[in-house]
DOMAR-492305 format. One record per residue (C-alpha): residue in one letter; z, x, y. Coordinates in Angstrom, 1 decimal. Example, Ala and Ser with C-alpha at 12.3 -4.5 7.8 and 13.67 -1.06 7.14 Angstrom:
BEGIN
<"A", <7.8, 12.3, -4.5>>
<"S", <7.1, 13.7, -1.1>>
//
This chain:
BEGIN
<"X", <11.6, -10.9, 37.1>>
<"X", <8.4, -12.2, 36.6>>
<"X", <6.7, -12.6, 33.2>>
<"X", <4.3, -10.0, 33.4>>
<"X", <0.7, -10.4, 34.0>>
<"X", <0.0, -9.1, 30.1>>
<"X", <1.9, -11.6, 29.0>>
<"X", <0.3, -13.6, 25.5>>
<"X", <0.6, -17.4, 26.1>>
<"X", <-1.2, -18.6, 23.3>>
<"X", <-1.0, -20.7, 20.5>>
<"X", <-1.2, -20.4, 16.6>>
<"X", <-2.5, -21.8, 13.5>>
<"X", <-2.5, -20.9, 9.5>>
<"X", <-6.0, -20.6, 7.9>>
<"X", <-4.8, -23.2, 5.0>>
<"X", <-3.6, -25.5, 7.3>>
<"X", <-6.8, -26.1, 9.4>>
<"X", <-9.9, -24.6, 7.9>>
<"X", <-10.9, -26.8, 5.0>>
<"X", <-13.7, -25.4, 3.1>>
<"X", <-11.8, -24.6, 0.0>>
<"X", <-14.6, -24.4, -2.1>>
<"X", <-17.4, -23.2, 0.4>>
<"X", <-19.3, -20.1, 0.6>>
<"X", <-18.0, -18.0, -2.1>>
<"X", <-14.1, -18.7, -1.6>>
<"X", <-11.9, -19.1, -4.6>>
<"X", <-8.7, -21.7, -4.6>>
<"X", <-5.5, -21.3, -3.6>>
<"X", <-2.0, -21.7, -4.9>>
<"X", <-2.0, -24.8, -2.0>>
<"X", <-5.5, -26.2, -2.6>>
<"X", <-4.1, -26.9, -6.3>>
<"X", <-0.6, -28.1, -5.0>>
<"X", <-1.4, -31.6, -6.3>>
<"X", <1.4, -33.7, -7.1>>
<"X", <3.7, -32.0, -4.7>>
<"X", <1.9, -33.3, -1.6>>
<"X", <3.2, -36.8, -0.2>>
<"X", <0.9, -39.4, -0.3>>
<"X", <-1.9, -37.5, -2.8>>
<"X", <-2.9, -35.5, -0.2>>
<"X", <-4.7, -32.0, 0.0>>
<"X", <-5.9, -29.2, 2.4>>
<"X", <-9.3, -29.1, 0.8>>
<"X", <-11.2, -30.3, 4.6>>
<"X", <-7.8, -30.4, 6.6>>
<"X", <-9.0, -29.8, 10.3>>
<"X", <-12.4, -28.3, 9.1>>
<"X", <-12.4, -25.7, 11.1>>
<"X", <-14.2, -23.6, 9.3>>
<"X", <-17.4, -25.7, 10.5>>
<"X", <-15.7, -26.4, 14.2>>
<"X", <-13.9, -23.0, 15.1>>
<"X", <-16.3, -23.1, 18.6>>
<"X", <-15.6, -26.8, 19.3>>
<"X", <-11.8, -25.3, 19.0>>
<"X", <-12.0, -22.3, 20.6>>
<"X", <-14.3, -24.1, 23.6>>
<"X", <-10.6, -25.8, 23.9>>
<"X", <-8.7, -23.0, 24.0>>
<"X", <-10.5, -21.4, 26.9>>
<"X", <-10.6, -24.7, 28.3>>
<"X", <-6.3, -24.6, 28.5>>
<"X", <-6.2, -21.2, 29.4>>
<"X", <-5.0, -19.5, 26.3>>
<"X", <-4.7, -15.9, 27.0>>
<"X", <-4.2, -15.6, 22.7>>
<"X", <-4.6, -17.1, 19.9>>
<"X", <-2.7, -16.3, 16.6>>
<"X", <-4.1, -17.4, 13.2>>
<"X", <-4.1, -16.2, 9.4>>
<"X", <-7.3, -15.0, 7.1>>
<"X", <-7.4, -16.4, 4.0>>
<"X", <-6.8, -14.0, 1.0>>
<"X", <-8.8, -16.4, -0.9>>
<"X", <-11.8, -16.4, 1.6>>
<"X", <-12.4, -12.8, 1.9>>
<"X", <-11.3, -11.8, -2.0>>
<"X", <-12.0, -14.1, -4.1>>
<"X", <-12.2, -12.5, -7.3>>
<"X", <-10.1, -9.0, -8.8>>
<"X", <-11.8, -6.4, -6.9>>
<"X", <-14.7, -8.9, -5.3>>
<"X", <-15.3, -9.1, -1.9>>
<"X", <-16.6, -12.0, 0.1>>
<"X", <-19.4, -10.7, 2.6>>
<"X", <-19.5, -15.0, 3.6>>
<"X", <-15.6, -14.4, 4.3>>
<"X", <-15.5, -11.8, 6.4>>
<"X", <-18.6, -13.2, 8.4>>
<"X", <-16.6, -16.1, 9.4>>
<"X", <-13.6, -14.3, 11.0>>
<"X", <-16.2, -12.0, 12.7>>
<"X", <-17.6, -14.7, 14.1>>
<"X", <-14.6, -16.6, 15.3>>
<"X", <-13.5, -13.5, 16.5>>
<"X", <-16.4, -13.0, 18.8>>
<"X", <-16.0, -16.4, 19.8>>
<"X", <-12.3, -16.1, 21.3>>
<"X", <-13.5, -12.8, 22.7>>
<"X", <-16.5, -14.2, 24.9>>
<"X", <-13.5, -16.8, 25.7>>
<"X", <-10.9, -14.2, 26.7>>
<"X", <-8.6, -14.7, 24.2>>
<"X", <-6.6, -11.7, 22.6>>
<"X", <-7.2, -12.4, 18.3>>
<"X", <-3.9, -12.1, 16.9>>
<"X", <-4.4, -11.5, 13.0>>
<"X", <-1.6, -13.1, 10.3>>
<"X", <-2.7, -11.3, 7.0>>
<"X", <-0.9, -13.2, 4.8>>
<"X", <0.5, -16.9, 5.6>>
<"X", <1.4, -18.3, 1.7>>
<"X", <-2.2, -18.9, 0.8>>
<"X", <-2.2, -16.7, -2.2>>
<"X", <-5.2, -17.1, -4.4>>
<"X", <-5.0, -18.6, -7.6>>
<"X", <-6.0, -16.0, -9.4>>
<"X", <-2.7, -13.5, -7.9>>
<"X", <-0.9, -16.3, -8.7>>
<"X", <-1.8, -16.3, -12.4>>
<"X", <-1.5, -12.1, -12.5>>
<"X", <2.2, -13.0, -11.8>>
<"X", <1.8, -13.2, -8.4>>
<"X", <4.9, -11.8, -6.3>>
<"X", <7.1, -11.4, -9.7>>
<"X", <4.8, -8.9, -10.7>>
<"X", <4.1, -5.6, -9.1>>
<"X", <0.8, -5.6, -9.5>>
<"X", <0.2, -7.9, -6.1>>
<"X", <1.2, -4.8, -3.9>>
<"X", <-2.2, -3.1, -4.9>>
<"X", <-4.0, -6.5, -4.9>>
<"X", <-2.3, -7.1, -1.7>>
<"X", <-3.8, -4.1, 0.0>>
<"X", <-6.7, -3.7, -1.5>>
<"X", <-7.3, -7.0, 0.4>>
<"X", <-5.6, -5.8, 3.8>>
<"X", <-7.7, -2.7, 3.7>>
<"X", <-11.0, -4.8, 3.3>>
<"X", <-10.1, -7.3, 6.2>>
<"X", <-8.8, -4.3, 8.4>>
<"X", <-12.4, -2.4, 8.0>>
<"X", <-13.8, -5.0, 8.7>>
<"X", <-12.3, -6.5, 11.8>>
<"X", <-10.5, -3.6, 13.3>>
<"X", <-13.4, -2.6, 15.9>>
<"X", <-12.5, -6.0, 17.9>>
<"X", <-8.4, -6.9, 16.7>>
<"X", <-5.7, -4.6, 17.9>>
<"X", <-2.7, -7.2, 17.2>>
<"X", <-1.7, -7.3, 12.9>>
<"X", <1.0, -9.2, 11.2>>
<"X", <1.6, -8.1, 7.8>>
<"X", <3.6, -11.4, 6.8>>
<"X", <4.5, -15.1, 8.2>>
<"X", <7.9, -15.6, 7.2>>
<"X", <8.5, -14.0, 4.1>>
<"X", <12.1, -15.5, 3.7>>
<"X", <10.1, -18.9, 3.2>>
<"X", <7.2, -17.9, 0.5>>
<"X", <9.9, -15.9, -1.3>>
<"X", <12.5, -18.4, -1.0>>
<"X", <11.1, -21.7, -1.3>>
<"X", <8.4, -20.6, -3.3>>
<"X", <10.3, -18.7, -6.1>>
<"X", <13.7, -19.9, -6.1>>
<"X", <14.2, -23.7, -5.0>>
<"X", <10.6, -24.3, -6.2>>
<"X", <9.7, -26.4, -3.2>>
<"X", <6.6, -24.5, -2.0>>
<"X", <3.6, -23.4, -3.7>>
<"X", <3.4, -21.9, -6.1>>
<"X", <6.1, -24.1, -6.7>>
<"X", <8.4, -21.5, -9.2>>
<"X", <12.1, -21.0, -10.7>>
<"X", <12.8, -17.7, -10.9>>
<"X", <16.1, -17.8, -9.5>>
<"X", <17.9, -14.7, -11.1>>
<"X", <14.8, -12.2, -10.4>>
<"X", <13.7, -13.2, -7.0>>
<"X", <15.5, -9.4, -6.1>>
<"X", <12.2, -8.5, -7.4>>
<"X", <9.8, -10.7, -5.4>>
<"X", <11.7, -9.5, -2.2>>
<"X", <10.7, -6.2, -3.2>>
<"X", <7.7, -6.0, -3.9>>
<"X", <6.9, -8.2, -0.5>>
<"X", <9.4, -5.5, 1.7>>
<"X", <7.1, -2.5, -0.1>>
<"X", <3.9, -4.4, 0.4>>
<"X", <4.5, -4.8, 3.8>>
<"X", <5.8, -0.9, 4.4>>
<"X", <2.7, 0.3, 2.8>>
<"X", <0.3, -2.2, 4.8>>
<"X", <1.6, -0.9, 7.7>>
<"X", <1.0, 2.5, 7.1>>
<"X", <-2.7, 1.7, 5.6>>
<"X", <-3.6, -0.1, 8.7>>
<"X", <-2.4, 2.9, 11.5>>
<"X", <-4.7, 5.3, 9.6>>
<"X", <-7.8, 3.1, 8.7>>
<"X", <-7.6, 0.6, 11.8>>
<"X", <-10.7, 1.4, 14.5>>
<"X", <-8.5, 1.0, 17.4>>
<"X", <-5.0, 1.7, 17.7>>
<"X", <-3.5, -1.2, 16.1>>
<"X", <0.0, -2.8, 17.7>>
<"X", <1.6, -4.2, 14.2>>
<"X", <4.4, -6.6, 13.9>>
<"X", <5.6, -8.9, 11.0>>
<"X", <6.4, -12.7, 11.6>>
<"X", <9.9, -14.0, 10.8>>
<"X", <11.7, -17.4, 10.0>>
<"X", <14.3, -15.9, 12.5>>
<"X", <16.3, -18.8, 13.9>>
<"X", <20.0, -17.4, 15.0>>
<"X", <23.4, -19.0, 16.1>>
<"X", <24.2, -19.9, 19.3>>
<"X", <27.2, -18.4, 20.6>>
<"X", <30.2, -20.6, 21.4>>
<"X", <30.7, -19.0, 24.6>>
<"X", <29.4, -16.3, 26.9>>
<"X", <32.2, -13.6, 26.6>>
<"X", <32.3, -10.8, 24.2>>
<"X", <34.5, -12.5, 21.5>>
<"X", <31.8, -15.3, 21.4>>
<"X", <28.7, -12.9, 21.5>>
<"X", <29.9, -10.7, 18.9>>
<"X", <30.8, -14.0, 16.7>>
<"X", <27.0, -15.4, 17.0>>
<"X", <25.3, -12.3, 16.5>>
<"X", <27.8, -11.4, 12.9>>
<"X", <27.1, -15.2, 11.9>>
<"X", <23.6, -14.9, 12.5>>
<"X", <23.2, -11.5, 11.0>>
<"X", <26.1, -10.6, 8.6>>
<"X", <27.2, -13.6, 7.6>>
<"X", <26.6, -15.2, 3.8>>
<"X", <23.8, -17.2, 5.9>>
<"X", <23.2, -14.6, 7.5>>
<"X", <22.5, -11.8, 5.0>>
<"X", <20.5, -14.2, 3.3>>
<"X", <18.2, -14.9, 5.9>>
<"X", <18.2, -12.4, 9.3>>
<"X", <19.4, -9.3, 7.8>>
<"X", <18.2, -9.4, 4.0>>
<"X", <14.6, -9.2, 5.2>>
<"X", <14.9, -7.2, 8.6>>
<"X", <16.9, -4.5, 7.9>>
<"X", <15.3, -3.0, 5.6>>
<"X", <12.5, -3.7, 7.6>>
<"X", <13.2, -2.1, 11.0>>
<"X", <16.5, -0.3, 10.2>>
<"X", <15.8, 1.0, 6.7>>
<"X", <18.5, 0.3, 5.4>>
<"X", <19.7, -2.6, 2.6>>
<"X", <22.5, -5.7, 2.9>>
<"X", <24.6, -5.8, 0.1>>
<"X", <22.1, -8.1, -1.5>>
<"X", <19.6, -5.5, -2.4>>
<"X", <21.5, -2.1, -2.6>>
<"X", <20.6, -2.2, -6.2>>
<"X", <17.0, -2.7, -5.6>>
<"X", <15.9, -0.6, -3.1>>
<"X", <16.3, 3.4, -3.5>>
<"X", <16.2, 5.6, -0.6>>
<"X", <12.2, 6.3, -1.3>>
<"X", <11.5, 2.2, -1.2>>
<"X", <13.4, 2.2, 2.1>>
<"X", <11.5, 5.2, 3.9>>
<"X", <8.4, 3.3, 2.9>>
<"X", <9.2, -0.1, 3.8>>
<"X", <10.4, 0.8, 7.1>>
<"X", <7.4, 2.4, 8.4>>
<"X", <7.7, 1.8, 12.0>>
<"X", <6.3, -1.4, 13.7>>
<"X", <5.5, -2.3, 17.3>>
<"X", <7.0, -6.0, 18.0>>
<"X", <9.2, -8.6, 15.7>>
<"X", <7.8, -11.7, 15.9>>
<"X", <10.4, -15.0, 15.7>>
<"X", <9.4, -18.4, 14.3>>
<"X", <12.1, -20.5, 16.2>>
<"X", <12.5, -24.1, 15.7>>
<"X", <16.0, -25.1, 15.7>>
<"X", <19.7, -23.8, 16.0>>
<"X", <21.3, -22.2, 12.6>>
<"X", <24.2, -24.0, 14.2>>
<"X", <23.7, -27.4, 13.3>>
<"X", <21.9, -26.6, 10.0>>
<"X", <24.5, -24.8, 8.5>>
<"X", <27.7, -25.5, 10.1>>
<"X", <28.5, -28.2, 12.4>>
<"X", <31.9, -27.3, 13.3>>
<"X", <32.2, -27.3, 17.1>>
<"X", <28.2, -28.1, 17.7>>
<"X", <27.7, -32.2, 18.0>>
<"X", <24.4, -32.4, 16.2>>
<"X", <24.6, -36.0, 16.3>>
<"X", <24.6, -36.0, 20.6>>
<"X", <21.1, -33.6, 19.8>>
<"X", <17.8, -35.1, 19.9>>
<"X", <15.9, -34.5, 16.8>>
<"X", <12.1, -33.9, 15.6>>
<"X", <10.6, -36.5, 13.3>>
<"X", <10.9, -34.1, 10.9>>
<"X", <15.2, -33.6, 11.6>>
<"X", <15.1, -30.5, 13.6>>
<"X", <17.7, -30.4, 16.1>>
<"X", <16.1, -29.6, 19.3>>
<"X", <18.1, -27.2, 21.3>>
<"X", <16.0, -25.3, 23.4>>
<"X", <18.7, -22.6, 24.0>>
<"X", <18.2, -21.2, 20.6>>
<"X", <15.1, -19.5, 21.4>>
<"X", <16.3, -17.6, 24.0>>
<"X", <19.3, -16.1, 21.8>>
<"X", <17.2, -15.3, 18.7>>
<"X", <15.0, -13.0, 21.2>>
<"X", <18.1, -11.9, 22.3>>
<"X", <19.9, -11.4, 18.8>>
<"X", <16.8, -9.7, 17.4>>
<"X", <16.3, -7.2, 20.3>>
<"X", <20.2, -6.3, 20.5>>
<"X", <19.8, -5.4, 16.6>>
<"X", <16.5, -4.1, 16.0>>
<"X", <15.3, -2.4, 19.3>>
<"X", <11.9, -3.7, 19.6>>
<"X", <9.8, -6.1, 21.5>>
<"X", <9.8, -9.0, 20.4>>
<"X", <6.8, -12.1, 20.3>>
<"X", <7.3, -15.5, 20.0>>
<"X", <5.0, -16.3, 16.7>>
<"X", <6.0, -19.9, 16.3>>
<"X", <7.5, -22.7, 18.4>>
<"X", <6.9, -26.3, 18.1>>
<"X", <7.8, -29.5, 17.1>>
<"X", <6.5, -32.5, 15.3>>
<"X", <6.1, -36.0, 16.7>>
<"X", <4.5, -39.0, 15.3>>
<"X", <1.4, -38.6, 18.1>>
<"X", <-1.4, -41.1, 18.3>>
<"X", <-4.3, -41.6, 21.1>>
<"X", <-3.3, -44.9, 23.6>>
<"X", <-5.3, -47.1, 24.5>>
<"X", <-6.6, -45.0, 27.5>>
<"X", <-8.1, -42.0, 25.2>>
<"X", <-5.0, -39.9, 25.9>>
<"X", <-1.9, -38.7, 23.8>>
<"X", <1.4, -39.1, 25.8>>
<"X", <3.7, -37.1, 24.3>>
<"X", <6.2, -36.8, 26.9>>
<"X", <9.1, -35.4, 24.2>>
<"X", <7.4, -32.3, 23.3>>
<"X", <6.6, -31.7, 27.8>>
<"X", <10.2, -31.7, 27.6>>
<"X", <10.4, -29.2, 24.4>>
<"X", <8.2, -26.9, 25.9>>
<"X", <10.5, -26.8, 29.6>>
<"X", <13.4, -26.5, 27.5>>
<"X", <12.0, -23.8, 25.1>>
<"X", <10.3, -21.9, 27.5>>
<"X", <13.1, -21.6, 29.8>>
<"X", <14.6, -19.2, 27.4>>
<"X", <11.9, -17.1, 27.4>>
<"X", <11.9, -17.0, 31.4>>
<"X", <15.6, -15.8, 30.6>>
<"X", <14.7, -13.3, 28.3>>
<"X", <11.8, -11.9, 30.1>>
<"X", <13.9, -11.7, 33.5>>
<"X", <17.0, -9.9, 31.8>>
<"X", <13.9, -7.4, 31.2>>
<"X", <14.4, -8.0, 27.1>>
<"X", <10.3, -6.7, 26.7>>
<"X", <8.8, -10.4, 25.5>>
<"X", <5.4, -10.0, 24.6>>
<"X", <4.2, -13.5, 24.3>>
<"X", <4.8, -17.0, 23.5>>
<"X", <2.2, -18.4, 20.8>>
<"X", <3.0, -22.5, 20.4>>
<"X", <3.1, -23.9, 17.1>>
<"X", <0.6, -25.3, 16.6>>
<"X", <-3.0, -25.4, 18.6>>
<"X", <-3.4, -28.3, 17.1>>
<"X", <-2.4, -31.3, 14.6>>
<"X", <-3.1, -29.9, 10.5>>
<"X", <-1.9, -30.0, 6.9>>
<"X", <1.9, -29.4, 7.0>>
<"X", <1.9, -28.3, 3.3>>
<"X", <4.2, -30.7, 1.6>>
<"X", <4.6, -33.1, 4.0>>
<"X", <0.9, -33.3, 4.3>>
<"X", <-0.8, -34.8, 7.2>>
<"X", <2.2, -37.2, 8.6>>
<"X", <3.9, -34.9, 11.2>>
<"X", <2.0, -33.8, 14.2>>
<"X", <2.8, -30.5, 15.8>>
<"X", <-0.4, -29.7, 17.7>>
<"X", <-1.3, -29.5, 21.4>>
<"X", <-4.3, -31.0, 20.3>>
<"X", <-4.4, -34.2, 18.3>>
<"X", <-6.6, -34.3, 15.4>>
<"X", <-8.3, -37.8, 14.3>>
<"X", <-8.2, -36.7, 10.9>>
<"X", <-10.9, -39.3, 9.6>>
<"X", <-13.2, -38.2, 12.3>>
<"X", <-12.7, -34.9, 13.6>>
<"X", <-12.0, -35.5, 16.8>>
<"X", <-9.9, -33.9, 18.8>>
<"X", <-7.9, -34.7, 21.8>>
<"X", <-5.7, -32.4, 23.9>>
<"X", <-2.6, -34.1, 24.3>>
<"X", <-0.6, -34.1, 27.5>>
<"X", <1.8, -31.4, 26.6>>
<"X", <-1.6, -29.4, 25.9>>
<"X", <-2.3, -29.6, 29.5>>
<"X", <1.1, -29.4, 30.6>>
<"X", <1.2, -25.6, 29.0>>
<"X", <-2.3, -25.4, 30.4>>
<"X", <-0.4, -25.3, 33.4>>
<"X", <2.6, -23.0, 32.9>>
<"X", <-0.2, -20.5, 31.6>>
<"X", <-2.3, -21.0, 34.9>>
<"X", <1.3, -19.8, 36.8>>
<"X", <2.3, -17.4, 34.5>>
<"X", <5.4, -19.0, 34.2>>
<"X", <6.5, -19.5, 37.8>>
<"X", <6.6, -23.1, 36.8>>
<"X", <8.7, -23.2, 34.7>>
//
């Protein structure tokens, strides 16, 4: 098979992580614009890649590659900036960059929610307290009235096992918390915000809305081929301490309503008919192997090339986390995230050689080629990232874009693997 002529090759961005502005045109901080201390080498997302002042420059390069989509996050902050307030200078902007990828043929995938939380949720108790599902859609019903006449793709969440997780528990992402034995609770009221988003946007969206949710969603890679070796990965990657923790924990509930072990207690039979209002695609952020991250027995992560960053790069789990999710779940599936982070600069002839991530993207993409010709229904492939940004704490030092990003001057250069996927787009994949 042939990837189909619908198919979404695209690329995606956060809105904290590129748009600067923090404090322009009537948006409040968020719980990163404040993260302070915790960013290496004082840094801060306060101008980032400013494209909130150069989102045509930036979509003038998208068209310019070919991007048939584009997938990037509002800002909470931005369009609600007070209890109850809304941002008319908010909502402008993401009209208007809206408009822009449409005169440029690109398909607007929305992110409502990707960990920029503004401060003041965060100080109402942010996803401890129950009170953030009603801020929470409040919010989602002002951004989907808003935007609905032009967007038809919505993603309630980018990877909710992170901002609960890291955010809450290890207290290694903003809003940088410790709330270890009641995190249950955070989980909850994310899994019923998201239910209850999904239903609000199917009634109030202006055309009919295809909805998915983005997940950290990285899976084992099975030993061998045969069924002893399939049914081993997929129980690691699902059922598995790991696995319940991660793949299951959040998806089941999800798109199977019903609850792991974990959350039995938490969730009643009403919780789970609401969170599991149906959706239209998974979405997988896929970056490396669980193999090598969490047990090395029988995977040699030492004979793996790595990312600057330590991720193993194995370009065969991308393939089996489409596959994994769609065997379990039953329902297209979109790739929300792929990338990986080099130390990039511009040579001395203008360009940026980056031959490593040429290779990732072969190697990656290859599994998607698999995928799509064992007719698993693959909606798209959205590269992370478009280009260079703020990589929270890690600030400004690892480079995942397609297009480099001077960050003392603005400009931007699109890097060799930029038109490398240029090219795989141009022949949808015969390429490859």
């Amino acid at each position: 098979m042939s990837f189909p002529n619908t198919f979404l090759w695209g690329a995606a961005s956060a809105s904290a992580q590129i748009e600067g502005a923090w404090d322009e045109d009537g948006k409040c901080p968020s719980i990163w614009d404040v993260a302070g201390r915790h960013i290496k080498n004082g840094q801060d997302c306060h101008t980032a890649c400013d494209h909130y002042h150069r989102y045509k420059e930036d979509v003038a390069l998208m068209k310019e590659m070919g991007l048939k989509s584009y997938r990037f996050s509002i800002s909470w902050p931005r369009i609600m900036p007070e209890k109850g307030k809304v941002n008319p200078k908010g909502i402008e902007f993401y009209k208007n960059l809206i408009t822009e990828l449409k005169a440029a043929g690109i398909e607007p995938l929305v992110t409502l929610y990707h960990w920029d939380m503004p401060l003041w949720v965060d100080r109402e108790g942010g996803w401890k307290s129950p009170k953030i599902i009603g801020y929470y859609l409040e919010y989602v019903k002002v951004v989907v009235e808003a935007l609905s006449e032009t967007v038809r793709y919505w993603m309630t969440f980018n990877e909710p096992q992170m901002f609960i997780m890291l955010a809450y528990v290890t207290g290694t992402s903003a809003p940088f918390k410790h709330d270890v034995f009641t995190f249950r609770n955070h989980l909850r009221h994310m899994l019923l915000a998201h239910g209850k988003a999904v239903k609000l946007i199917r009634e109030n969206a202006k055309l009919k809305p295809i909805i998915g949710i983005a997940m950290a969603a990285t899976t084992y890679i099975p030993d061998s081929e045969d069924e002893a070796g399939l049914r081993d990965a997929a129980q690691k990657s699902f059922e598995s301490t790991v696995g319940e923790g991660s793949n299951s924990l959040y998806m089941d509930p999800i798109a199977l309503g019903r609850a792991t072990k974990m959350l039995r207690r938490r969730l009643s039979a009403e919780d789970l008919k609401i969170i599991s209002a149906p959706l239209d695609f998974i979405g997988v952020n896929v970056y490396q192997p669980s193999n090598g991250m969490i047990n090395k027995k029988g995977y040699d992560t030492d004979e793996l090339p790595k990312t600057m960053m330590g991720w193993i790069i194995d370009g065969r789990c991308l393939y089996w986390t489409i596959r994994q999710y769609y065997e379990r779940y039953h329902l297209p599936v979109m790739v929300t995230e792929n990338g990986m982070a080099n130390p990039d600069a511009v040579s001395s002839d203008g360009k940026v050689h980056d031959a490593d991530r040429v290779k990732f993207l072969d190697d990656f993409l290859s599994g998607v080629k698999r995928a799509v010709d064992e007719g698993i229904p693959v909606l798209g492939y959205q590269h992370w990232s478009i280009m260079d940004n703020f990589e929270w704490c890690e600030g400004y030092g690892p480079r995942f874009g397609l297009i480099h990003v001077d960050y003392a001057t603005q400009k931007r250069t699109v890097k060799d693997s930029g038109w490398h996927y240029a090219e795989i787009i141009r022949s949808n994949g015969e390429n490859l």
